[in-house]
TILUM-709971 format. One record per atom (N, C-alpha, C): residue in one letter; y, x negated, z negated. Coordinates in steps of 0.001 Angstrom, whole numbers, plus 500000, padded with zeros to 6 digits. Each point is the difference from the previous one (the first is absolute). Example, Ala and Ser with C-alpha at 12.3 -4.5 7.8 and 13.67 -1.06 7.14 Angstrom:
A494310486810492200/A501190500890500000/A501200499100500000/S501050500350500720/S501190499180499940/S501090500770499270/
END
This chain:
X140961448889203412/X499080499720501102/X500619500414501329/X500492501073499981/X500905500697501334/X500954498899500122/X501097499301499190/X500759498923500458/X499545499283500964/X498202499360498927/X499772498927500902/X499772500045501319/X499197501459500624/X500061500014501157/X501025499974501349/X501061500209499154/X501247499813501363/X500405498542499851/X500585499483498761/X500363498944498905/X499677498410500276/X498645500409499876/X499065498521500303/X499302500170501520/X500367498858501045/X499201500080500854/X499234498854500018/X498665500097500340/X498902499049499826/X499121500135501515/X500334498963500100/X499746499812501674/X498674499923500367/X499298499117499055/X498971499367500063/X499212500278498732/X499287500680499327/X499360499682498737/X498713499419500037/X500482499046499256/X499048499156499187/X498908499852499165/X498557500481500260/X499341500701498477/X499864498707499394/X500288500403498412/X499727498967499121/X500920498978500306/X501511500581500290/X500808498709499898/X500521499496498537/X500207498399500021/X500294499393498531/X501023500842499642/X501495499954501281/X501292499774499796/X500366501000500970/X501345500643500224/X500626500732500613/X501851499277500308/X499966499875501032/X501477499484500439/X500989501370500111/X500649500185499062/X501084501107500333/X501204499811500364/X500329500213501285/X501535499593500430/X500732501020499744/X501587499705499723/X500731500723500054/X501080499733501166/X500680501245500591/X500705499810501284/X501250499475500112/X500770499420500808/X501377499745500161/X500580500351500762/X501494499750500189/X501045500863500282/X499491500679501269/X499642501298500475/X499668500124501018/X498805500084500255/X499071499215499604/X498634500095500095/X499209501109499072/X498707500125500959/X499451500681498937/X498275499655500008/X499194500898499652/X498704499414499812/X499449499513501377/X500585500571500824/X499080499322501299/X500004498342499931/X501038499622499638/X500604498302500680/X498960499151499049/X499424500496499710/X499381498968499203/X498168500173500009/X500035501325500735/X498214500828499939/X499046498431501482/X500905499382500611/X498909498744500866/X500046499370499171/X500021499715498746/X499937499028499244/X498124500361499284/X499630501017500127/X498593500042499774/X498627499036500833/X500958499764500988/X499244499154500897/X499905498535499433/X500774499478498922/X500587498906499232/X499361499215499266/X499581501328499134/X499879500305498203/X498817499106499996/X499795499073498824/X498772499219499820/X498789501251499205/X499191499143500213/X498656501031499419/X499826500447498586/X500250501056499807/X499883500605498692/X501336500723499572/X500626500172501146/X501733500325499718/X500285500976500664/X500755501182500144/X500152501245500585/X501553499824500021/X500258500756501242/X501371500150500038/X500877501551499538/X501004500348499332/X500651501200499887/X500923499618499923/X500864500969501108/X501768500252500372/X500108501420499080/X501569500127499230/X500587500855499246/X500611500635501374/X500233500910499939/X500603501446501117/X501330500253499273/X500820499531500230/X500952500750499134/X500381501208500196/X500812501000499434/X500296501341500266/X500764500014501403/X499547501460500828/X501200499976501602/X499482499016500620/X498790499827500161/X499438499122501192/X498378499996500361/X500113499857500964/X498267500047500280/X498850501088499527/X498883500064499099/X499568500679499856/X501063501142498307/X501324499715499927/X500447500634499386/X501508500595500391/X499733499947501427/X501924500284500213/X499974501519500109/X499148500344499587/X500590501479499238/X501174500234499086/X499389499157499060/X501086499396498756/X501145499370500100/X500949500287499150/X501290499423499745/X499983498876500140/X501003498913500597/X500507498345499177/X500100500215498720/X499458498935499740/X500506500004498543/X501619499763499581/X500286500574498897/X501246500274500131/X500808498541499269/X499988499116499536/X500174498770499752/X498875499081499549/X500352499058499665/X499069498651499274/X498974500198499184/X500580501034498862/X499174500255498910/X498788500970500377/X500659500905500762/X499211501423500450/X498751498836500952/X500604498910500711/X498373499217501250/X499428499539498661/X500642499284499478/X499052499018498777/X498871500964499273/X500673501541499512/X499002500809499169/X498964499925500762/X500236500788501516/X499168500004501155/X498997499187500167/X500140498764500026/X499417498954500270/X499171499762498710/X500181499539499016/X499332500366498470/X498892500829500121/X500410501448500251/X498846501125499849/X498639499402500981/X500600499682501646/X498904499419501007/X499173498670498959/X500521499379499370/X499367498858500002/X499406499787498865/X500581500495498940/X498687500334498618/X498891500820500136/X500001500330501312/X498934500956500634/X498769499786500277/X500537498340500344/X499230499347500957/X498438499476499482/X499236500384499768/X499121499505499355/X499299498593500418/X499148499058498938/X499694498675499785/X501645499219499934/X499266498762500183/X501055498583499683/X500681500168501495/X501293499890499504/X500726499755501584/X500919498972499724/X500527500032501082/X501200498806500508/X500764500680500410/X501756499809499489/X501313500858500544/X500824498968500865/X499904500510501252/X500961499122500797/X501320500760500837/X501110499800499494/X500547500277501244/X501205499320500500/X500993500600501517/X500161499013500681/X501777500321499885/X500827499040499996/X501334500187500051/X500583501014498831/X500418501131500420/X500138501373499159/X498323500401499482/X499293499751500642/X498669500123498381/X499809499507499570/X500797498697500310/X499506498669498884/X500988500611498668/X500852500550500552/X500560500317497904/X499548501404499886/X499099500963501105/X499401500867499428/X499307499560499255/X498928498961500201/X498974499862499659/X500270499088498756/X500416499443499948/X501031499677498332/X499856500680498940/X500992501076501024/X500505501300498896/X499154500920499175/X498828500153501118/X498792500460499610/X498930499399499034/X499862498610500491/X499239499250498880/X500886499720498492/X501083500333499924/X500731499285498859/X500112501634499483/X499582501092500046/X500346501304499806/X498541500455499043/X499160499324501195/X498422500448499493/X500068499029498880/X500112498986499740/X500002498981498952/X500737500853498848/X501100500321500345/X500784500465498488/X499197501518499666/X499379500482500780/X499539501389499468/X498499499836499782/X499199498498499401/X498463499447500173/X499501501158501082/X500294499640501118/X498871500072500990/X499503499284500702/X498700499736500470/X499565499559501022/X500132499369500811/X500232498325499679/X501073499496500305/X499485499086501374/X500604499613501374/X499334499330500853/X499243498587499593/X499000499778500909/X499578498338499389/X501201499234500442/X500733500436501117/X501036499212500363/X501449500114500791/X500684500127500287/X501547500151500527/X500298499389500977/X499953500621501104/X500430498869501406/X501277500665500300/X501052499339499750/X501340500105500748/X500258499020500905/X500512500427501325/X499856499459501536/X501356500237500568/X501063499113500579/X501462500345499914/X500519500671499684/X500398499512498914/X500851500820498981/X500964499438498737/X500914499862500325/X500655499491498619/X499694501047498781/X500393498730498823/X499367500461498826/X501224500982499690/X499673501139499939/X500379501286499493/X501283499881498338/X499583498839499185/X501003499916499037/X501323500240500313/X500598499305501256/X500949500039500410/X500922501249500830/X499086501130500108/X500616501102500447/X499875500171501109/X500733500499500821/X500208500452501200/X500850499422500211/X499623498878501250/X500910498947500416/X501016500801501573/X500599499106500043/X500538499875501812/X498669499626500699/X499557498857499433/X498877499405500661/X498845500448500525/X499624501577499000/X499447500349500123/X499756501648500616/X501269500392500699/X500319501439500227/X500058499572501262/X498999499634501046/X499456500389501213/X499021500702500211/X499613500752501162/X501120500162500821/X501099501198499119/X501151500213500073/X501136500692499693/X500070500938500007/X500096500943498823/X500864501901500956/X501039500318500859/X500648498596500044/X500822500562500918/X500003499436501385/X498682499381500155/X499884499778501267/X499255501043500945/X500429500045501293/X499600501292500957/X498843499754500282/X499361501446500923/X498702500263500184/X499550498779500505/X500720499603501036/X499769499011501210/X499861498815499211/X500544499424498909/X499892498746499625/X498538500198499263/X499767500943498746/X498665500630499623/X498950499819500124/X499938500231501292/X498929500038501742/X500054498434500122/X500955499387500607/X500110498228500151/X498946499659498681/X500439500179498540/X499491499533499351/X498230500383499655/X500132500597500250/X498498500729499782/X499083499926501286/X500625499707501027/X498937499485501498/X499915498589499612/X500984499275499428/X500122498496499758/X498732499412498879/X500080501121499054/X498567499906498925/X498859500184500382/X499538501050501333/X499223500389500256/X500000501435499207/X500528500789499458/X499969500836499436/X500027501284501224/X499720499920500958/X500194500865501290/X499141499723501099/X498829500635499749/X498556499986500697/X500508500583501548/X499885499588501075/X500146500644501444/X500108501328500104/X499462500939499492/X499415501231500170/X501207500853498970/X500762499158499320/X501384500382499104/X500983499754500704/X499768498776500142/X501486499721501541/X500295501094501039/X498461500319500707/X500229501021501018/X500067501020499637/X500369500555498392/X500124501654499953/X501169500267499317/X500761500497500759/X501255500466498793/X499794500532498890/X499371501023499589/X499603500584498877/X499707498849499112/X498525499115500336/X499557499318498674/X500809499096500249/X500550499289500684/X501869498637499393/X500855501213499126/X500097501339500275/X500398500697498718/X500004500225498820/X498853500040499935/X499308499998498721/X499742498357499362/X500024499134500822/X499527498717499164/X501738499340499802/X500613500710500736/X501851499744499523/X499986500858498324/X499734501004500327/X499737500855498532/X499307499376498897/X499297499766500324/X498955499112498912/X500915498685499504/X500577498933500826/X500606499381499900/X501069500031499357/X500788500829500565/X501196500013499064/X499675501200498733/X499136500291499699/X499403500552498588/X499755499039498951/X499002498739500292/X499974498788499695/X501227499446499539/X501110499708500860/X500977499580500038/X500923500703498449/X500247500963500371/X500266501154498773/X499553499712498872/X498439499854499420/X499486499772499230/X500422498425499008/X499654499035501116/X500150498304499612/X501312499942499277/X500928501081500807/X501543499781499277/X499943500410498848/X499284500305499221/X500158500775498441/X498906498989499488/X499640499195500372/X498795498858499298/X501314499593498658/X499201499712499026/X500938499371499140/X498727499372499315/X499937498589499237/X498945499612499014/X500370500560498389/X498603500501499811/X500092500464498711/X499883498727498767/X501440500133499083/X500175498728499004/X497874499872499212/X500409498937499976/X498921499402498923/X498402499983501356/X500114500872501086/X498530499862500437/X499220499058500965/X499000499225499609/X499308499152500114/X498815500619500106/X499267498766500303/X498119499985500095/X499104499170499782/X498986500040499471/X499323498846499281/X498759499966500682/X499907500526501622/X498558499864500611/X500680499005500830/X498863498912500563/X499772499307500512/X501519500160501547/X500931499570500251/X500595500110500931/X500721498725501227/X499379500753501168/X500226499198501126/X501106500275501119/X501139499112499964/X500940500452501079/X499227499055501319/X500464500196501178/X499977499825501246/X501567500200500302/X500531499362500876/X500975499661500507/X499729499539501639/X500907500324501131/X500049499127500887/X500850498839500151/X499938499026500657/X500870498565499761/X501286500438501002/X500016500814500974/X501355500066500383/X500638501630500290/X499525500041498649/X500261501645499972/X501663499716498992/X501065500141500399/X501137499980499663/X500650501111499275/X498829500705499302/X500596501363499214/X499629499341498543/X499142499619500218/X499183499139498773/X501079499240499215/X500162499955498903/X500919498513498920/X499331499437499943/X500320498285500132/X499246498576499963/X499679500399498756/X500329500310498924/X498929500053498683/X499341501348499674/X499654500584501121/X499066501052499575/X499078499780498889/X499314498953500507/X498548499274498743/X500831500363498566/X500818499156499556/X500863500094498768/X500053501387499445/X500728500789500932/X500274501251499550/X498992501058499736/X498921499871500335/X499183501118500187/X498969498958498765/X499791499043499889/X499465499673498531/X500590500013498853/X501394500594499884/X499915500443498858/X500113501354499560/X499506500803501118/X499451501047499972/X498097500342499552/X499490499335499811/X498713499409500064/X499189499227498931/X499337500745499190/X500010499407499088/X498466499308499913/X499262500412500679/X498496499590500705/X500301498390501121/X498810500096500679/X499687499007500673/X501138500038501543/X500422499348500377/X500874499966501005/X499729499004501074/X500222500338501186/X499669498771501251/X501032500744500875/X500796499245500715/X500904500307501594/X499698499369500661/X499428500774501798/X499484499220500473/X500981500336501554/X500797498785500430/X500661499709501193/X499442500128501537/X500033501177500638/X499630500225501155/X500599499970501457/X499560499481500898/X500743499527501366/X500088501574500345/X501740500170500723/X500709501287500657/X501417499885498936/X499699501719500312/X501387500870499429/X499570500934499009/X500941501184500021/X499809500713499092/X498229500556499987/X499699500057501420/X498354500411500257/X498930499150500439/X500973498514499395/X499084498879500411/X499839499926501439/X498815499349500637/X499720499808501480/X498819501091500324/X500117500464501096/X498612501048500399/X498606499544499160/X499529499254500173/X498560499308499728/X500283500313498053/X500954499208499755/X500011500398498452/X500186500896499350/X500661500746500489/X500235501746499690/X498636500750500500/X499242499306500812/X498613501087500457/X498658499816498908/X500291498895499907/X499074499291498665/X500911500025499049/X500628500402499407/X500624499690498454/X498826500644498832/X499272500413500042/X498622499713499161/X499848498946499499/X500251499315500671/X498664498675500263/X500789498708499200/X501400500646499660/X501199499421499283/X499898500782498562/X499155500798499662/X500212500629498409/X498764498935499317/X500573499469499307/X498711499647498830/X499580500558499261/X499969501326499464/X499743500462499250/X498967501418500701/X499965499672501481/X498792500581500536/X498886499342500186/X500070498451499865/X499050498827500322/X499327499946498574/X500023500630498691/X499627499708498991/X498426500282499806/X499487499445499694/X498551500759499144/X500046500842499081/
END
């Protein structure tokens, strides 16, 4: 219960919601980037962001110290979660959130109604070139470029040296972490799973669809979205409204 309170942030609660949307964070991000999305959510649906360790209401705490150590992490937050939820996450949480659903599956737990992975190549393939942006060995300054370029750098971060400190820290912690991603042989998932893709997001492989269904042993749909890696403003502010598996009865 103490987890959940740093762990899970819930922006908005919902009494008597059907469903629960649980995101997981990417490279860099953390539960905030995704908490205006409560403004979104169709009726009967609640939103919760995962906190990962060393940030926000937990940067007391360590980074996690590789892949396996976020994935446990992430696991403990989300079998937590009580009722039917939905696991979504984005870039680097899209194979958290994989990792996690294909983990809870092999140990019968509690398994999501559904799997939203959102740019992200399918994880079978490892740790690409393609996929090791932004770099460790790129400098603070490029970091910063990349992370004002995402929006990952609210005004009030720009103007303080300290917090561009700390969200460089966070960042290249992230960074640290993604590099030890490896896919575990044989793991799959048999809940309902939905990729999202953007159409000119160039990190993406033209056969994402392919690859990530035969990871998948449930119901599958990919659905092609106008932008980049974060899509276009308007679609990234509503990406709710893009899960089907929040529109359900």
């Amino acid at each position: 219960m103490q987890l959940l309170e740093t762990a899970l942030v819930r922006p908005r609660q919902v009494p008597d919601a059907r469903r629960t949307l649980v995101c997981l964070g990417f490279c860099g991000g953390g539960a905030g980037v995704y908490l205006r999305w409560a403004d979104t959510m169709p009726p009967g649906a609640e939103l919760a962001a995962v906190c990962y360790p060393g940030r926000e209401g937990r940067f007391l705490e360590d980074f996690a110290a590789d892949w396996d150590a976020l994935a446990e992490d992430a696991l403990a937050v989300v079998t937590a979660v009580e009722g039917p939820y939905v696991l979504f996450g984005h870039s680097m949480g899209g194979w958290m959130a994989f990792d996690v659903a294909s983990r809870i599956e092999e140990r019968g737990g509690r398994a999501p109604e559904a799997l939203v992975v959102s740019a992200a190549n399918a994880p079978s393939f490892g740790l690409t070139v393609r996929d090791m942006f932004p770099a460790q060995q790129e400098t603070d300054e490029q970091l910063m470029d990349w992370m004002r370029a995402f929006g990952l750098l609210p005004e009030h971060v720009l103007g303080d040296p300290d917090l561009a400190e700390m969200a460089l820290e966070l960042m290249r912690a992230d960074i640290r972490v993604r590099d030890t991603f490896y896919h575990r042989e044989g793991a799959k998932v048999s809940t309902p799973l939905q990729i999202l893709s953007g159409a000119d997001d160039d990190i993406i492989d033209p056969h994402v669809a392919d690859h990530w269904r035969k990871l998948s042993t449930g119901d599958f749909r990919h659905d092609v979205l106008p932008g980049g890696h974060f899509y276009t403003p308007d679609i990234w502010s509503g990406l709710p409204s893009r899960i089907t598996a929040l529109h359900q009865d």
